[in-house]
N, C-alpha and C positions, 0 to 999 in steps of 0.2 A: 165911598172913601174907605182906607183902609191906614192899619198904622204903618209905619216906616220903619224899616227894619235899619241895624246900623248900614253907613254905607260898606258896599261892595259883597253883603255877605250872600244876597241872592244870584250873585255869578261864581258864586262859589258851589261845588255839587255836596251833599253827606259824603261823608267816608262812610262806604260798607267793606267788610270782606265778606266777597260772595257766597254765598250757603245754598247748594242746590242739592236737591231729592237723589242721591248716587250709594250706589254698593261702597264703592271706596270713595273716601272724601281724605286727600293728602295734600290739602290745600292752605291748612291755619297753626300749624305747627306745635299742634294739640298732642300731649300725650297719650299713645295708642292705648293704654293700659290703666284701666281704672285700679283705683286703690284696693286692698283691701277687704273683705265682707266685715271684719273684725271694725274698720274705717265706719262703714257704715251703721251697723249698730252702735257700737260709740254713738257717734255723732244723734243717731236717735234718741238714746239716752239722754243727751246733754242739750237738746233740743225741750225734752219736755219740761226739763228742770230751767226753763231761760221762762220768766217774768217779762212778757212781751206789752204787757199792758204798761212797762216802765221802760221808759229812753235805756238806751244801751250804757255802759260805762264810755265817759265820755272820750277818756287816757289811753282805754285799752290798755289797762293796766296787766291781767294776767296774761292778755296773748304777748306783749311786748315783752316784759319777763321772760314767757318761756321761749321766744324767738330771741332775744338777748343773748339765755344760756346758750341755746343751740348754736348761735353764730359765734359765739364767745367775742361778744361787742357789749358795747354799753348799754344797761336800760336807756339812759338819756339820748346817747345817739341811734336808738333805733324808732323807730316811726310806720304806720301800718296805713293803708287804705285802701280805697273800691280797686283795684288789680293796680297794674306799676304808670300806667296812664295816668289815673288821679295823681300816683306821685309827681310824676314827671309834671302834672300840670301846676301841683302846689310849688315845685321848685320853681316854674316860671314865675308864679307870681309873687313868687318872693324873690327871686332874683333876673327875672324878667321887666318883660312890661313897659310901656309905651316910654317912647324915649331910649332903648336900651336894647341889646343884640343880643343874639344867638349863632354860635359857629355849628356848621354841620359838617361832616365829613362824606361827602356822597359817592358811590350809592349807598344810600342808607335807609334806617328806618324811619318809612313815610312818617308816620304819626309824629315824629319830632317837629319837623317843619310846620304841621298842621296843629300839633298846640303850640308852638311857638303864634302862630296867626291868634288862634283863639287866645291868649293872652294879650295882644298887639306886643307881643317880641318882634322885632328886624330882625330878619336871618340872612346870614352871613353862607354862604355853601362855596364849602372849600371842597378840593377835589383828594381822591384816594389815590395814589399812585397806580399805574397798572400791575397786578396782582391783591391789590383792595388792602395790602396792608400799610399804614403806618411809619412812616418816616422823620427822622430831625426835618427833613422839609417841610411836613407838614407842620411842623411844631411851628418854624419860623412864618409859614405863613399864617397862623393864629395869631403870632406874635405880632405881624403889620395887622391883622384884621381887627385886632383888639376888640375882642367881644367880651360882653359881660357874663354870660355862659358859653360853655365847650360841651358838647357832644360826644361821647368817643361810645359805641357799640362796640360791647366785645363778649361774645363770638359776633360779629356784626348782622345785620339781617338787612336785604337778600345773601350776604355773600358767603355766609357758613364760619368765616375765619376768625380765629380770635387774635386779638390787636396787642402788641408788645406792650407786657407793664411798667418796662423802663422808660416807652414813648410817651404813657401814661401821665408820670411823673414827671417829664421832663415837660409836658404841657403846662400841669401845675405850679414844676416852680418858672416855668418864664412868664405864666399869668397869675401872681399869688393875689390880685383883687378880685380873677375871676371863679364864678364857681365850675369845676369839672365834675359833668354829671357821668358819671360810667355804666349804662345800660347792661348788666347781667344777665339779662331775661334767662340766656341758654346757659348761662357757665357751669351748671354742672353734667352735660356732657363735655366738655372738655374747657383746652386756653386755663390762663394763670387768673386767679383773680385778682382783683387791685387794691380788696381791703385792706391789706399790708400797709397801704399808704395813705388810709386817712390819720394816723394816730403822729404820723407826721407832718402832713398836709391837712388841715382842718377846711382848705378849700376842695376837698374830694368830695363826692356821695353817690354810695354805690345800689346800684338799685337793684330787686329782684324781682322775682316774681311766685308765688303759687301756682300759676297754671299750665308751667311745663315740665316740670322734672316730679313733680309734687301732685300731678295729675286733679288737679283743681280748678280747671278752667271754670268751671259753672260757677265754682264760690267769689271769685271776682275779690283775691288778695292780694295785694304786693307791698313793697316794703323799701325801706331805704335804711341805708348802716352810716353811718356819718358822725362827727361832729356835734357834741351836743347844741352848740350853738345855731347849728342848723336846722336842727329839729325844734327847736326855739323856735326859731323865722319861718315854722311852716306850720306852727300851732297858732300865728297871727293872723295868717290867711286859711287854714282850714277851715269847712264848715261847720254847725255846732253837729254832733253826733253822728258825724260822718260814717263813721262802720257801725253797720249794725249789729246786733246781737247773735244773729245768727251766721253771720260771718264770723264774726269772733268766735264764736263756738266751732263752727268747723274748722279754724287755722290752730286753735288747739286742738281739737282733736287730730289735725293732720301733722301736729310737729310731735306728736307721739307714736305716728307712725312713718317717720323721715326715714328711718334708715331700710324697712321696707321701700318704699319710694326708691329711694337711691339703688334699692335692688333692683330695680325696673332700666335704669339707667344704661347700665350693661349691655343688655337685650337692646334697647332700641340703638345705642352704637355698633352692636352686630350689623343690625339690618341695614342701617346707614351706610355701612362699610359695604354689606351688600350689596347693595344697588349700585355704588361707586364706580364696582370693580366691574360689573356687568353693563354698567353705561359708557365706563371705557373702553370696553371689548367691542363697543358697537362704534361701525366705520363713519367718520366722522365728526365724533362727540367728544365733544369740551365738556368736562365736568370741574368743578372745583371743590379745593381740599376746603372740607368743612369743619370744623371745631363743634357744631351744634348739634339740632337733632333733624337738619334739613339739607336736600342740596341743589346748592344754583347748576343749573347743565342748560350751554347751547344747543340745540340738535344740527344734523344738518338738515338744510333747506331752513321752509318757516315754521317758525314756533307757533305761532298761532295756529297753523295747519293740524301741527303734532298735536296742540291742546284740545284742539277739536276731536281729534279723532279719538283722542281716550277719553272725552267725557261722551263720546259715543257708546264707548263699551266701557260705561260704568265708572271712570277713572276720576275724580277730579285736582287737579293741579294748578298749582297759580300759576297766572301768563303776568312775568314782570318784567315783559318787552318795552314799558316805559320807564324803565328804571334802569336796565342793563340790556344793551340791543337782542335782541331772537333770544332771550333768557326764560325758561322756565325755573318754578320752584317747586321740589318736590319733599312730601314731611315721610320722615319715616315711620311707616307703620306697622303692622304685625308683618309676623312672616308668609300668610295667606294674601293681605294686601298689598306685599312687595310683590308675591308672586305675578298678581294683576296686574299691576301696575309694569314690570319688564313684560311679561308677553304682549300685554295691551301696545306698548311703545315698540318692539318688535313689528308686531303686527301693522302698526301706522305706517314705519317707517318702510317695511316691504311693501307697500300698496302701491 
């Protein structure tokens, strides 16, 4: 005998994103460019001085602080945890949760839909206009949907585009019971952001992250700028000591190095641009305009074929032909791994 897990969750697979042994990996939309050396000493420093034998601070009081200043938000409205997954999961279960809906805008980013389940949110999946952005249509059909959370990506993931902040707001006030969570993960390569419109709309919460512009993916930080009300409602469902000490220690020492960070930013919009320009010059390829640090491109023929044949010679790319039909995803990398990456696709595509 064995125990019984809840129902339906053993027909459900894990979420992975795939991680295979490759020269170029431009598949998880990872900042190419590590921080700093100055980054990491710091952070050794502030490492030996961290009291590991004693629970973390439990408020996170000085990284919220100095993430406060930097955003120029509120200490009360801002909130930190394990990367912007935990947040997005603490908003479901505070404004999720059995009995109670989530609106998605699709294609979108998977992991919405998939903690909406792991919360038992209902999701709602409303559709994106052709061109992925944003419309009064979509507002109105949120409006018959009436869901108790809104989704809105922006720069969206797979699609690169960042989503209009007036559409933003117009979602808010035609659902002012609901809460609108606005996915930032990419916004600092490009698109408007939407904090503008919590300090009027106390139903917004703008989330971000550490691990793409801020080149931290390993420390597993992200963040929400809101409402202090709502950072209220997510210190009743968090866990006790949820960030650890050495996460906090590295998001301070990485908001002291932000505007290095941001120097990086630059550079990888090059390459972005890059790649763009070169996957349009090739005869029959759909690329789309991206806001992020990644870009959706149809090839001709099958995508799958294409994916194949560059992680033959070293390439790796996401295949998000269940999400967008013959759709590849590509991140942008250094300028030696874009190289790879256009000849490699060259090369398939002349076979």
């Amino acid at each position: 005998m064995s125990a019984e897990p809840r129902p339906g969750l053993r027909d459900t697979a894990p979420y992975h994103s795939p991680q295979l042994d490759v020269a170029v990996r431009l598949n998880t939309n990872e900042c190419p460019l590590p921080l700093p050396e100055g980054f990491a000493e710091e952070l050794a420093a502030a490492v030996r001085d961290l009291s590991l034998h004693r629970y973390p601070d439990g408020q996170m009081n000085e990284l919220r602080e100095r993430l406060a200043e930097r955003m120029d938000h509120s200490f009360e409205g801002s909130w930190v945890a394990n990367g912007s997954n935990e947040i997005l999961t603490q908003l479901l279960q505070a404004y999720g949760g059995s009995g109670r809906a989530a609106g998605t805008f699709e294609p979108t980013y998977l992991l919405h839909s998939r903690l909406c389940w792991l919360t038992q949110t209902s999701v709602v999946s409303l559709r994106l206009p052709e061109g992925f952005v944003l419309t009064e249509g979509q507002v109105d059909d949120a409006v018959t949907a009436a869901p108790d959370v809104v989704f809105v990506c922006s720069p969206n993931n797979p699609t690169g585009n960042a989503q209009p902040v007036q559409i933003t707001e117009a979602l808010a006030d035609a659902l002012p019971q609901s809460l609108v969570i606005v996915d930032e993960a990419y916004h600092e390569f490009g698109g408007e952001t939407a904090l503008k419109l919590v300090a009027d709309h106390p139903n917004v919460a703008v989330v971000r992250t550490f691990s793409k512009a801020f080149a931290m993916a390993g420390a597993r930080i992200g963040y929400v700028l809101a409402a202090p009300e709502v950072v209220e409602d997510l210190q009743r469902v968090r866990l006790p000591y949820h960030l650890s000490a050495l996460s906090q220690a590295a998001g301070i020492v990485g908001l002291r190095h932000h505007d290095e960070a941001n120097a990086s930013v630059e550079a990888i919009r090059s390459q972005r641009d890059r790649m763009a320009s070169r996957l349009e010059a090739m005869s029959g390829m759909t690329v789309y305009p991206s806001d992020a640090n990644f870009l959706l491109f149809v090839p001709p023929g099958d995508a799958r074929t294409l994916w194949q044949g560059l992680l033959d010679r070293g390439v790796l790319v996401r295949d998000m032909t269940a999400v967008v039909p013959n759709a590849l995803r590509v991140t942008a990398g250094t300028p030696e791994e874009v190289d790879l990456f256009l000849s490699a696709t060259r090369e398939v595509l002349a076979a």
